[in-house]
C-alpha positions in Angstrom: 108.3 76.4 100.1 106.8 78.6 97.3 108.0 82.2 97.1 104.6 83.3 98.3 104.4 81.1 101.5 107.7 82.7 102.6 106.1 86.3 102.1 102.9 85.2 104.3 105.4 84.5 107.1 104.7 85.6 110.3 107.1 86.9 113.0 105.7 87.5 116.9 107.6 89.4 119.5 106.4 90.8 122.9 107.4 95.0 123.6 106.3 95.3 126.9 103.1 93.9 127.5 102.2 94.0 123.8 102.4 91.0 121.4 103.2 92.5 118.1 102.3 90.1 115.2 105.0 91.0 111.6 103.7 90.3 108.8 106.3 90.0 106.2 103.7 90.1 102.8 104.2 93.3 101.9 107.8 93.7 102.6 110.2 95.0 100.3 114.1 95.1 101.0 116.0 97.7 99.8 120.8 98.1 100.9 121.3 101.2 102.1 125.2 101.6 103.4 124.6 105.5 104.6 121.7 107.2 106.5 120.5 110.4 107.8 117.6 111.7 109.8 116.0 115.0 110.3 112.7 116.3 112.3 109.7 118.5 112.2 108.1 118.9 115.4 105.6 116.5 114.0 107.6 113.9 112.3 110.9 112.7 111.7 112.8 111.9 108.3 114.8 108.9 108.1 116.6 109.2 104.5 118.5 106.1 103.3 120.5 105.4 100.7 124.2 104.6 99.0 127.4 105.7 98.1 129.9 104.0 96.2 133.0 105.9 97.2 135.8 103.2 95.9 137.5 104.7 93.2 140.2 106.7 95.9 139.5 109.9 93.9 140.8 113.2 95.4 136.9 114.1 95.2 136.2 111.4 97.3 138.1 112.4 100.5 136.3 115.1 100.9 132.7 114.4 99.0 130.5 111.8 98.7 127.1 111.3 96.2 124.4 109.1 97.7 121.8 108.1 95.7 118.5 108.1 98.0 116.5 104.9 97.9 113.8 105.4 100.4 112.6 108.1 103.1 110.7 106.9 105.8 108.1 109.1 108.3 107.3 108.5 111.3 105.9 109.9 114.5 108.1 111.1 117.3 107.1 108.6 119.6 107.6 105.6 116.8 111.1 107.1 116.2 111.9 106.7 120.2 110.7 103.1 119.9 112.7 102.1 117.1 115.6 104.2 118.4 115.6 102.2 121.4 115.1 99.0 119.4 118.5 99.6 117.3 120.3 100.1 120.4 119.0 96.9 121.6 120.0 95.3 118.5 123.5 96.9 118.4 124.1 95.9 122.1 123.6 92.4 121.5 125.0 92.4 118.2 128.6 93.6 120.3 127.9 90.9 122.7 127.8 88.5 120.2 130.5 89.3 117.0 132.6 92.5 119.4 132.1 96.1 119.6 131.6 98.3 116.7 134.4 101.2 116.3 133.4 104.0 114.2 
């Protein structure tokens, strides 16, 4: 399969009584190991990006430099969706591999 078939791969789930076709064309993928979010009353801010904290420095116990990689914007009602979709996904990730300690 050619690298360009894989990108024109589509993915179909149902969310409630909607089928939601993904398209997967466009996609880019980008690691992030650390995240943040913030909100107007219009949007919300989710900031991603990633530390390398490994060197054990004295600096490092107490600060950390994250490059940002992307920023992503999105409605308050998208953000509820895909708020409840991660703890979906987390649930049955626990059910599967075991719970997640932070």
């Amino acid at each position: 399969m050619s690298e360009n078939e894989k990108n024109d791969e589509m993915l179909q789930t149902k969310i409630g009584g909607i089928t939601v076709n993904w398209h997967a064309n466009q996609m880019k993928s980008t690691y992030a190991n650390i995240g943040t979010a913030t909100a107007s009353r219009e949007e919300f801010f989710l900031l991603f990006g990633s530390h390398q904290n490994w060197h054990g420095s004295e600096r490092e116990k107490t600060e950390a430099d994250v490059d940002l990689m992307q920023r992503i914007v999105m409605s308050p009602f998208a953000a509820k969706r895909m708020a409840l979709i991660l703890a979906q996904a987390v649930k049955a990730y626990e059910e599967r591999f075991g719970e997640l300690k932070l």
